[in-house]
Backbone as CSV, one residue per row, in Angstrom:
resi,resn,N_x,N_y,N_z,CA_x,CA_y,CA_z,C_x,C_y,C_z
1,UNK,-203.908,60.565,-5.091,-204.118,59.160,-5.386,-205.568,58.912,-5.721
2,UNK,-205.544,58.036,-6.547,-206.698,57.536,-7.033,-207.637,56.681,-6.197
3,UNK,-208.819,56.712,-5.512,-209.212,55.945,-4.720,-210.395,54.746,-5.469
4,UNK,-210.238,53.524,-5.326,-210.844,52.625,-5.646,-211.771,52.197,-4.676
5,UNK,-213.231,52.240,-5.453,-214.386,51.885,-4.439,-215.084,50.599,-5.045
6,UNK,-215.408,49.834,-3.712,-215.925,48.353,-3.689,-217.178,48.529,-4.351
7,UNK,-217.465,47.491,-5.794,-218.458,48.034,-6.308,-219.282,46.991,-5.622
8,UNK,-220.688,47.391,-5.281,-221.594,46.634,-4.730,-222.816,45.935,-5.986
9,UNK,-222.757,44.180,-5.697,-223.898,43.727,-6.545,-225.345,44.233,-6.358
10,UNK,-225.793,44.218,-7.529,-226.992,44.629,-7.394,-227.856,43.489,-6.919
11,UNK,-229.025,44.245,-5.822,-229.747,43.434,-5.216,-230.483,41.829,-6.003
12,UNK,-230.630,42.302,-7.338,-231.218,40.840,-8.037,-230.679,39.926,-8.799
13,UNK,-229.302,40.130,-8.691,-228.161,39.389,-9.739,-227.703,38.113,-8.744
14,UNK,-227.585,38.647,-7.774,-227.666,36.730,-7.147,-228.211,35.616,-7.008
15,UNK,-229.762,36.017,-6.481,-230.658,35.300,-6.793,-231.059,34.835,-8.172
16,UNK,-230.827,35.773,-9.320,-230.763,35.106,-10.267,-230.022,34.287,-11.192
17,UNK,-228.494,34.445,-10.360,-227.357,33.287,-10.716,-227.602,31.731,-9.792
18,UNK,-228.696,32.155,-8.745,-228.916,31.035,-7.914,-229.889,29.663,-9.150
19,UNK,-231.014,30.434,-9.507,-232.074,30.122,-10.255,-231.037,29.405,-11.508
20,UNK,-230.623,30.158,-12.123,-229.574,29.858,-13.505,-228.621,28.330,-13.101
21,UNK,-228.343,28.263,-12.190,-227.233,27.179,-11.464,-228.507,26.145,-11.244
22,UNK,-229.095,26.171,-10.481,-230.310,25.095,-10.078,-231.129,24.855,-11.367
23,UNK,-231.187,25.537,-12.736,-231.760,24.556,-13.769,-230.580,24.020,-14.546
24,UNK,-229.382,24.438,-14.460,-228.605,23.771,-15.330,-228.543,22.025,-14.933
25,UNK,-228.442,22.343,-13.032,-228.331,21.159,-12.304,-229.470,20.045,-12.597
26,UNK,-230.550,20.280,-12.292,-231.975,20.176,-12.870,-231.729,19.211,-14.508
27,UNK,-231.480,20.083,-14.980,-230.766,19.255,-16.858,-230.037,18.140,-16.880
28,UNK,-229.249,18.598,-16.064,-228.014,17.678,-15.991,-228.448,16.374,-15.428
29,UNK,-229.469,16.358,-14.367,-229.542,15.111,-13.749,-230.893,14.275,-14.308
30,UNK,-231.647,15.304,-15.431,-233.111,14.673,-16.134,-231.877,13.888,-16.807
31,UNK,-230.996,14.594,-17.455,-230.256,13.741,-18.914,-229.665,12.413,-18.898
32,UNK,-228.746,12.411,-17.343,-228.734,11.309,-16.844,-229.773,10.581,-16.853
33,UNK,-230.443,10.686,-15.817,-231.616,9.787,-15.839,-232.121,9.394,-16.918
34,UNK,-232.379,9.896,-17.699,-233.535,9.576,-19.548,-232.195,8.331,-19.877
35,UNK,-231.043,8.732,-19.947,-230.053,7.723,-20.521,-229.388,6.660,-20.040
36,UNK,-230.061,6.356,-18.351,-229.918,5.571,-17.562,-231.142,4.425,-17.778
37,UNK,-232.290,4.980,-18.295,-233.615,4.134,-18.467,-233.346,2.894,-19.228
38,UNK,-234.035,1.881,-18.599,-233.892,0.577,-20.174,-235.417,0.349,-20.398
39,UNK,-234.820,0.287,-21.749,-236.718,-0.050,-22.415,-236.929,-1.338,-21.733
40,UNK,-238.252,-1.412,-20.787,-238.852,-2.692,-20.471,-238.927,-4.093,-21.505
41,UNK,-239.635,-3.680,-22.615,-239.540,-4.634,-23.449,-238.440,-5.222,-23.907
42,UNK,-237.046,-4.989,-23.591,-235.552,-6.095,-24.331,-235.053,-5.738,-23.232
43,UNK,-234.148,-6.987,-22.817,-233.366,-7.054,-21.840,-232.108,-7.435,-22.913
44,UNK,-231.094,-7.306,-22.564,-229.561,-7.586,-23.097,-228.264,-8.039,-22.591
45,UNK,-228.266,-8.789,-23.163,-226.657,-10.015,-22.547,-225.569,-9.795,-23.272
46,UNK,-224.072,-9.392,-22.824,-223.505,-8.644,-23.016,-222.198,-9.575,-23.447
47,UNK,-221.948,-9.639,-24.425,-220.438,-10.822,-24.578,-219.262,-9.650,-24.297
48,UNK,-218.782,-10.323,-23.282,-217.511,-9.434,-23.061,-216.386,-9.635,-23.930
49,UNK,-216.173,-10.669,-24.809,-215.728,-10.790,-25.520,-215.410,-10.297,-26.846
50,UNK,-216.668,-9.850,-27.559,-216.776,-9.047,-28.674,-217.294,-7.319,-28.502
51,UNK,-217.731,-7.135,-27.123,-218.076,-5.920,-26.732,-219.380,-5.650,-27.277
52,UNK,-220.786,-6.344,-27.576,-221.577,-5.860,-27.974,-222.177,-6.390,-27.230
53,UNK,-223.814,-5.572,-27.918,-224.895,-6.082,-27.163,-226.339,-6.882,-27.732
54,UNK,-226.672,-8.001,-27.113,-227.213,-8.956,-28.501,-228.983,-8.480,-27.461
55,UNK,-229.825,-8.600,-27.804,-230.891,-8.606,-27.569,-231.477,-9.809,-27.382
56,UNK,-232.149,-10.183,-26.440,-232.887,-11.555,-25.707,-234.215,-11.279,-25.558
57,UNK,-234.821,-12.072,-26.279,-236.530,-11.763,-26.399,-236.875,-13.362,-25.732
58,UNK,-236.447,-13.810,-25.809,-237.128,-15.082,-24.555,-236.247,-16.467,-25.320
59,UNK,-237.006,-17.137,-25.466,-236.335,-18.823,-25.741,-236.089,-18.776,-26.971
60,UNK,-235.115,-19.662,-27.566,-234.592,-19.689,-29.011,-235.645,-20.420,-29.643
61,UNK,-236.179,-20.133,-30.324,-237.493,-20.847,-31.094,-237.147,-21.845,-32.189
62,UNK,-237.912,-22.687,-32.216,-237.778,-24.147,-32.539,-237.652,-23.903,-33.919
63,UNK,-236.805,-24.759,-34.778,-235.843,-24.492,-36.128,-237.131,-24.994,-36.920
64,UNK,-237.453,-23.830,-38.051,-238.409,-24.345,-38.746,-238.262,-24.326,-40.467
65,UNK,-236.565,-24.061,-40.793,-236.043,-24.539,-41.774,-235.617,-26.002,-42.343
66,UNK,-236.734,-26.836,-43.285,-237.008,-27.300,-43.510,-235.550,-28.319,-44.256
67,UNK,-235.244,-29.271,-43.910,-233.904,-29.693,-44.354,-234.116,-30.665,-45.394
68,UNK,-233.436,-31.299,-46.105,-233.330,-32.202,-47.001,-233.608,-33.761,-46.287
69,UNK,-233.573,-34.604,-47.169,-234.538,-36.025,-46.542,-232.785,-36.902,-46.781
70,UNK,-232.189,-36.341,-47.021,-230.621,-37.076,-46.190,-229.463,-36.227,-46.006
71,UNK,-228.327,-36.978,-45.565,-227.447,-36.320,-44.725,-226.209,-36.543,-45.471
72,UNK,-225.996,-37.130,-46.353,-225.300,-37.345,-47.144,-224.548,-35.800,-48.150
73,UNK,-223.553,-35.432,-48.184,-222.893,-35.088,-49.807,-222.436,-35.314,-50.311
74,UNK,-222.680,-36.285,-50.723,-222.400,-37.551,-52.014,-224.037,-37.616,-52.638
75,UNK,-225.024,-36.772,-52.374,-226.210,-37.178,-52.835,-226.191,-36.435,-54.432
76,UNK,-226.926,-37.084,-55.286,-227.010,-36.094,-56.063,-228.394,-36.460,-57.167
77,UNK,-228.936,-35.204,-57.728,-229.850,-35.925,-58.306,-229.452,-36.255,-59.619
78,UNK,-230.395,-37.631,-59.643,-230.468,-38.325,-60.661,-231.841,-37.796,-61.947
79,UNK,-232.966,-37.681,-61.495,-233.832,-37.213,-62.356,-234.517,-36.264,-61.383
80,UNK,-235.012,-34.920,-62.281,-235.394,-34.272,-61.498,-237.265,-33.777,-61.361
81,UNK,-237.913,-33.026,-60.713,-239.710,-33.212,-60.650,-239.562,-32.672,-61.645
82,UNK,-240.881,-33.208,-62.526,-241.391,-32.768,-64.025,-242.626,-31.318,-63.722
83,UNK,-242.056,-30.411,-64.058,-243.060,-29.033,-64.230,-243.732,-28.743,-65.368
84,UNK,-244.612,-28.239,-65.669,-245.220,-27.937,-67.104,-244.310,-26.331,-67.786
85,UNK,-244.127,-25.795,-66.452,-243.482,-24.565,-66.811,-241.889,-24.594,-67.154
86,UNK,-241.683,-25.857,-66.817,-239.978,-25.796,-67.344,-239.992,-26.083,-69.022
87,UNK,-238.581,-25.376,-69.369,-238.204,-25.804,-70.804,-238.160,-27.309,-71.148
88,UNK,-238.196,-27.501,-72.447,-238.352,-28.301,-72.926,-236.867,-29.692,-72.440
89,UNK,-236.101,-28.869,-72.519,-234.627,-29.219,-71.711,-235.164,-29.698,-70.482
90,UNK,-235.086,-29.291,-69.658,-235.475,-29.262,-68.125,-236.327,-31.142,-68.342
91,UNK,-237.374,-30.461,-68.990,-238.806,-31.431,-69.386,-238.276,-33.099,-69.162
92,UNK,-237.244,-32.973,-70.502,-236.331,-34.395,-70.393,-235.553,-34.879,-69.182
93,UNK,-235.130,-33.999,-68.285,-234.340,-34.489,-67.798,-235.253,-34.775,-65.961
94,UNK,-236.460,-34.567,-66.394,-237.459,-34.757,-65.358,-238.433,-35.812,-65.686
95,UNK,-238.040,-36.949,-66.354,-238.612,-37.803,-67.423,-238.232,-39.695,-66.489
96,UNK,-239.125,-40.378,-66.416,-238.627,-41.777,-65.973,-238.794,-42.698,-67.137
97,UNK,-237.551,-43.344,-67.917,-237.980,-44.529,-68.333,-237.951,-46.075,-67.953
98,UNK,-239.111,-46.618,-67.988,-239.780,-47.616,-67.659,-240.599,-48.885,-68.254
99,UNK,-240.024,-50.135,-68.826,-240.402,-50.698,-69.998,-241.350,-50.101,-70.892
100,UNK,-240.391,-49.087,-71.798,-240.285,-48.685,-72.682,-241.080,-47.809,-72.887
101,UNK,-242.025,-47.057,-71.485,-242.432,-45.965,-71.603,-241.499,-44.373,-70.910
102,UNK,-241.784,-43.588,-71.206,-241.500,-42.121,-70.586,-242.509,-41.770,-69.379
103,UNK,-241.887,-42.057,-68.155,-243.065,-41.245,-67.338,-242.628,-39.984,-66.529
104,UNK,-243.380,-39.250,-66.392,-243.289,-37.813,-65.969,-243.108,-38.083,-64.558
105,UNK,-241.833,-37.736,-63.938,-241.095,-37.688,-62.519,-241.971,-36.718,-61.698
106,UNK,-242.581,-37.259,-60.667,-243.789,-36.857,-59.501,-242.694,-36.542,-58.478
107,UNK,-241.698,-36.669,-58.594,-240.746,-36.377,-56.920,-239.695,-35.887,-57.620
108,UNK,-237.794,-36.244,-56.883,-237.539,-36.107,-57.234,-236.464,-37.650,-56.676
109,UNK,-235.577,-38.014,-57.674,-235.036,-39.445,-57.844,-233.518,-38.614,-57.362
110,UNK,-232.733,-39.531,-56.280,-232.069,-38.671,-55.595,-230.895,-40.323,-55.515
111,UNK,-229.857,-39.933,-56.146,-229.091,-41.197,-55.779,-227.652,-40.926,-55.435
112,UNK,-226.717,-41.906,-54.975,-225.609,-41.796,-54.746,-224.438,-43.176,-54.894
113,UNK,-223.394,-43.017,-54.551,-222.412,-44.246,-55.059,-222.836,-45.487,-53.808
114,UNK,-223.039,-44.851,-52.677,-223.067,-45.672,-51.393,-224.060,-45.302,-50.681
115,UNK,-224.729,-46.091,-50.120,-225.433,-46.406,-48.730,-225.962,-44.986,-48.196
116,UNK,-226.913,-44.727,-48.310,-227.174,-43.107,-47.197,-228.103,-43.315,-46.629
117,UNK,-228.215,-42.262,-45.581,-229.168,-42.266,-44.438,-230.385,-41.117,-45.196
118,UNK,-231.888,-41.919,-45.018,-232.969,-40.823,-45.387,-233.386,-40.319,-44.081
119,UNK,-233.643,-39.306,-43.780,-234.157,-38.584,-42.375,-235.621,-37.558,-42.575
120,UNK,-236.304,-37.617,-41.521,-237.088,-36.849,-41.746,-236.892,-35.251,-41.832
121,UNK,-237.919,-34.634,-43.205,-237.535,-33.130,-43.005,-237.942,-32.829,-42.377
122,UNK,-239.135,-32.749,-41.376,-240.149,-31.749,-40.223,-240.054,-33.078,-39.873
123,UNK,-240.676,-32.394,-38.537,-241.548,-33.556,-37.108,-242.712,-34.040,-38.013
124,UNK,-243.349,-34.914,-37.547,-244.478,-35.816,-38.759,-244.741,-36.920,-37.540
125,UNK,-245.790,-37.871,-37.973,-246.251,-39.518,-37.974,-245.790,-39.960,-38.992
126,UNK,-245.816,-41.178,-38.574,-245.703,-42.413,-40.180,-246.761,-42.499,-39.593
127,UNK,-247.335,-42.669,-41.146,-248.499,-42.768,-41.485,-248.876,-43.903,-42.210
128,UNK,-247.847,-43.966,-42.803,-248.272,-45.705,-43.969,-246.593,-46.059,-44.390
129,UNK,-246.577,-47.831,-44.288,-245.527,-48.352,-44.890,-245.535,-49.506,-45.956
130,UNK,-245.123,-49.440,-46.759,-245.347,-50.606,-47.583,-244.802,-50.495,-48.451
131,UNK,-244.910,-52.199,-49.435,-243.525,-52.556,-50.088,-244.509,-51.942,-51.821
132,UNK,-243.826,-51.317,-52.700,-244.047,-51.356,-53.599,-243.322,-52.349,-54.589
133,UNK,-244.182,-53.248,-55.896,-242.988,-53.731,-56.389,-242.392,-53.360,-57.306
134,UNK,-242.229,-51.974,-58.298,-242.063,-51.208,-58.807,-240.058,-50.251,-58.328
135,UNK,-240.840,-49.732,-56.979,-240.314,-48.533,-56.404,-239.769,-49.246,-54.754
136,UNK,-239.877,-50.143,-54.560,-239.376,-50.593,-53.116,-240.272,-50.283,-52.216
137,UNK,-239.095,-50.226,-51.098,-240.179,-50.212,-50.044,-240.493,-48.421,-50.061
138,UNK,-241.752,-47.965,-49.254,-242.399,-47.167,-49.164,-242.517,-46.577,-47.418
139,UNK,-242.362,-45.013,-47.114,-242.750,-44.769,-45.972,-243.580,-43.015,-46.171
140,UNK,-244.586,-43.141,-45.812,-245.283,-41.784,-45.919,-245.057,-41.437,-44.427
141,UNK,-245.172,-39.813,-44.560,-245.253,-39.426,-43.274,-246.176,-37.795,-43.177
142,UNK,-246.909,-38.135,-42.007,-247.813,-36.239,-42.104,-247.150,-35.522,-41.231
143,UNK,-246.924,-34.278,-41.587,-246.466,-33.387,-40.845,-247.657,-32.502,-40.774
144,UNK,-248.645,-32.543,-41.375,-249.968,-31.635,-40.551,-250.794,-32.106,-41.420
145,UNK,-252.005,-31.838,-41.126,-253.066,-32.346,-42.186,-252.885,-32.229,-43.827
146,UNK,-252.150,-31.064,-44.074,-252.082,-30.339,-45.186,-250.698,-30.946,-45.762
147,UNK,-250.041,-31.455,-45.091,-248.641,-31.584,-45.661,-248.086,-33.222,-45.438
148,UNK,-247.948,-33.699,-46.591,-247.398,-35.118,-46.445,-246.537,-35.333,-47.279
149,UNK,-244.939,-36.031,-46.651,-243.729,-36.449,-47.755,-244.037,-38.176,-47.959
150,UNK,-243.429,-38.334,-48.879,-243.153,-39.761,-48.713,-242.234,-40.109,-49.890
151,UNK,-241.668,-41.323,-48.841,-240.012,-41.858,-49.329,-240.495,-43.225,-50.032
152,UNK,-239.471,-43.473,-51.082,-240.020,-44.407,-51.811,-238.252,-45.032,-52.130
153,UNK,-238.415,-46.401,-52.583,-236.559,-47.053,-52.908,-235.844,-46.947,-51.687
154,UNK,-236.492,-47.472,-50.556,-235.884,-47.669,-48.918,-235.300,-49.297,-49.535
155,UNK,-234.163,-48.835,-48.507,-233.914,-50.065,-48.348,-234.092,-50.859,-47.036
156,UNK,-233.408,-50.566,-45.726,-233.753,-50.501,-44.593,-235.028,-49.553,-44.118
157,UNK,-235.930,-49.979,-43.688,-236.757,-49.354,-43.025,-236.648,-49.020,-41.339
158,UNK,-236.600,-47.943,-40.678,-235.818,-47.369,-39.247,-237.241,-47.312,-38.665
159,UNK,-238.277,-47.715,-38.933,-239.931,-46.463,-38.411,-241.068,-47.897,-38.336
160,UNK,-241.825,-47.573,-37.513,-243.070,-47.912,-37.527,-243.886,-46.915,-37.428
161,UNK,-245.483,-47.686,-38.486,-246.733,-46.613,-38.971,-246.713,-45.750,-36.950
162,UNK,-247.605,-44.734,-37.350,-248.008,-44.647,-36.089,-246.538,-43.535,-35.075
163,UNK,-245.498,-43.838,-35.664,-244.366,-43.329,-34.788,-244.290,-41.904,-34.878
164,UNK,-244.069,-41.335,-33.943,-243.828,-39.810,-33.828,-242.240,-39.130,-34.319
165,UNK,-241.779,-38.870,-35.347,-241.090,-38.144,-35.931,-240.690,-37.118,-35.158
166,UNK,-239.231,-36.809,-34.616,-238.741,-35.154,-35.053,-238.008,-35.130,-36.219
167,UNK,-237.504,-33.589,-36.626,-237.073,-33.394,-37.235,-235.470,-34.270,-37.613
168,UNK,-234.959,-34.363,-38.429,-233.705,-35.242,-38.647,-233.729,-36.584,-38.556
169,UNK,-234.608,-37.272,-37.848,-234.577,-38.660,-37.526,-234.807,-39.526,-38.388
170,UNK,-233.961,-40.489,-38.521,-233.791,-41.818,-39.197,-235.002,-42.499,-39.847
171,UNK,-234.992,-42.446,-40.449,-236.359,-43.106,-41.414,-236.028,-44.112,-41.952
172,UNK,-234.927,-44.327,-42.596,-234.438,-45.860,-43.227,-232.985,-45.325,-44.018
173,UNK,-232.693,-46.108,-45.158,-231.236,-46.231,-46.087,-232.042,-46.128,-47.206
174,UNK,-231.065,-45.592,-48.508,-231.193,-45.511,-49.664,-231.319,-46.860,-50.439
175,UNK,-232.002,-47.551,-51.125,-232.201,-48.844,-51.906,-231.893,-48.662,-53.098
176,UNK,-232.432,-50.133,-53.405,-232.775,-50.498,-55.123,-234.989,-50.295,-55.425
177,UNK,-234.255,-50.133,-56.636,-235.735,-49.927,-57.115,-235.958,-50.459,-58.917
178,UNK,-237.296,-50.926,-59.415,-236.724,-51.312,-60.972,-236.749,-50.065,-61.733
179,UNK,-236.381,-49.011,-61.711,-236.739,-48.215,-62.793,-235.235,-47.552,-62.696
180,UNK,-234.207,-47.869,-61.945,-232.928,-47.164,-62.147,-231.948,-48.866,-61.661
181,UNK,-230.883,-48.474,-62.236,-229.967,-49.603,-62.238,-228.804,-49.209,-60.740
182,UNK,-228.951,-47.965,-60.530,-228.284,-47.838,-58.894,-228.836,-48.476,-57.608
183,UNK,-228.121,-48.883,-57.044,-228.313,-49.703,-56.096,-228.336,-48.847,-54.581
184,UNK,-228.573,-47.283,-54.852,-228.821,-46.457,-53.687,-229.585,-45.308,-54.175
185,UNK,-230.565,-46.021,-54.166,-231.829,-44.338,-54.679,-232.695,-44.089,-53.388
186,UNK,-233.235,-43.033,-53.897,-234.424,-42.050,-53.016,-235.440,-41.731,-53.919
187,UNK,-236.394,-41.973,-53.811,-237.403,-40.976,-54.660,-238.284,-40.239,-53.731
188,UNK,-238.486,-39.182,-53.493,-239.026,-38.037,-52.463,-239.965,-37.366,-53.384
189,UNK,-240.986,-37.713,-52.744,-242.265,-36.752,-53.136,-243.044,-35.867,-52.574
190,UNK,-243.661,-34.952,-52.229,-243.973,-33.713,-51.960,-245.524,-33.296,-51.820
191,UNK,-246.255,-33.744,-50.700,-247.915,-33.544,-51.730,-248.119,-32.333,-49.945
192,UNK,-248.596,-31.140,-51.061,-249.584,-30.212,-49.925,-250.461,-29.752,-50.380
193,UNK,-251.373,-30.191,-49.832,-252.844,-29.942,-49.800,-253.444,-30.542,-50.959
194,UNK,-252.687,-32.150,-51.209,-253.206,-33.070,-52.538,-252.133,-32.939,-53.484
195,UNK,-251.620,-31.793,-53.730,-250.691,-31.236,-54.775,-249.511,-31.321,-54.797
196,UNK,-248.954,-32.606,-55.956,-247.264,-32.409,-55.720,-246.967,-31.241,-55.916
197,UNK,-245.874,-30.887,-55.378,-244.821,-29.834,-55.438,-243.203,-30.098,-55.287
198,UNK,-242.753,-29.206,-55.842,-241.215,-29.602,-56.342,-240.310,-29.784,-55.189
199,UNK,-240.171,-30.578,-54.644,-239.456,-30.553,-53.707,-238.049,-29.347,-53.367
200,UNK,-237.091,-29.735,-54.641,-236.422,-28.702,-54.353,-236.701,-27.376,-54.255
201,UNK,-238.021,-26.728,-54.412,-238.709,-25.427,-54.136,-239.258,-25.917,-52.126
202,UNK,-239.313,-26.716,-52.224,-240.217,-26.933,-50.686,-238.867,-27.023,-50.037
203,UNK,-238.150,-27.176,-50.107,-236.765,-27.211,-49.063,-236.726,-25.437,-48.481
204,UNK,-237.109,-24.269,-49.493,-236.269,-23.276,-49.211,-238.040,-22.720,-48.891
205,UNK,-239.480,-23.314,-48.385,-240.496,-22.217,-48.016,-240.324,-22.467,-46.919
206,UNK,-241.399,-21.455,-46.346,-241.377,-21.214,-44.959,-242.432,-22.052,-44.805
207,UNK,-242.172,-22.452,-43.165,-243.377,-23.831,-43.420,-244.137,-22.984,-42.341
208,UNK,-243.912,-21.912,-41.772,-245.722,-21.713,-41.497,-246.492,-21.255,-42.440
209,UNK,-246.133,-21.187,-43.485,-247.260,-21.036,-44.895,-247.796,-22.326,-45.218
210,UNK,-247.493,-23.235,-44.384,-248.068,-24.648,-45.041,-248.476,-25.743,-44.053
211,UNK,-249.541,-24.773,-43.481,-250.279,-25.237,-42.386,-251.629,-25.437,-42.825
């Protein structure tokens, strides 16, 4: 018969399966850990609902998209700001006539069938009110040194000079004025830093460029 003998480990093969086991362990629990870490800087709120994860950097910051001066869609324009760079097309139809002259549209003439509400676009002061007899009544307002709107063909006036503006708030109703035969206009004008500008371009800047 064949005799089978107990083979014996060699003296350094254990200790070095010991070593081999204690860095795998070692790995295993850095890897955890590294993927357990949260970056200090974002914390995250978790909708259980959609299963994701939205990132929270502190308070929702104050809306600084610049809105239109009513609330109305029924508004529509009637004549639009006169540019030097528009076509000749364009040119006309940015044109006011006015016993029996052509004058070049500084805002933009904004009318509708009925009654609308004008609101402020930014937070502002009134700054000045008064009746034009031309264009109606009149309300300027500053929203920073650099930046001033003003509404012109009010009919109701909502404001006193001096009043602190937020954003959206009631400024007055759409009027009459002599240079259009509608009985609900706006004329909105645009001055930053002295300089009209097209309103419908100032609706879509960013207004910390216009500080």
């Amino acid at each position: 018969m064949i005799s089978l003998k107990h083979r014996k480990l060699k003296g350094y093969v254990l200790p070095t399966l010991y070593v081999i086991v204690l860095i795998v362990i070692f790995g295993a629990v850095s890897l955890v850990s590294s993927l357990m870490q949260v970056n200090p800087d974002y914390l995250y709120s978790v909708d259980v609902n959609k299963d994701i994860s939205v990132p929270v950097v502190g308070e929702v910051e104050e809306n600084l998209q610049i809105i239109r001066p009513y609330t109305s869609s029924d508004v529509r324009i009637a004549t639009y700001f006169y540019d030097r760079e528009d076509t000749a097309e364009e040119q006309q139809q940015s044109l006011i006539y006015f016993e029996n002259t052509y004058m070049k549209n500084t805002g933009v003439l904004y009318q509708a069938t009925d009654t609308f509400d004008c609101v402020a676009v930014l937070s502002g002061t009134v700054l000045n009110i008064k009746e034009d007899d031309i264009l109606g009544n009149v309300v300027e307002v500053e929203h920073n040194p650099n930046l001033r709107t003003i509404y012109y063909s009010l009919g109701e006036v909502n404001v006193q000079v001096g009043e602190a503006l937020s954003q959206g708030d009631l400024i007055g109703t759409s009027g009459e004025n002599n240079i259009t035969d509608s009985a609900s206009n706006l004329l909105f004008e645009v001055y930053y830093n002295g300089t009209l500008i097209d309103p419908e371009e100032f609706y879509n800047m960013d207004v910390t460029t216009l500080e």
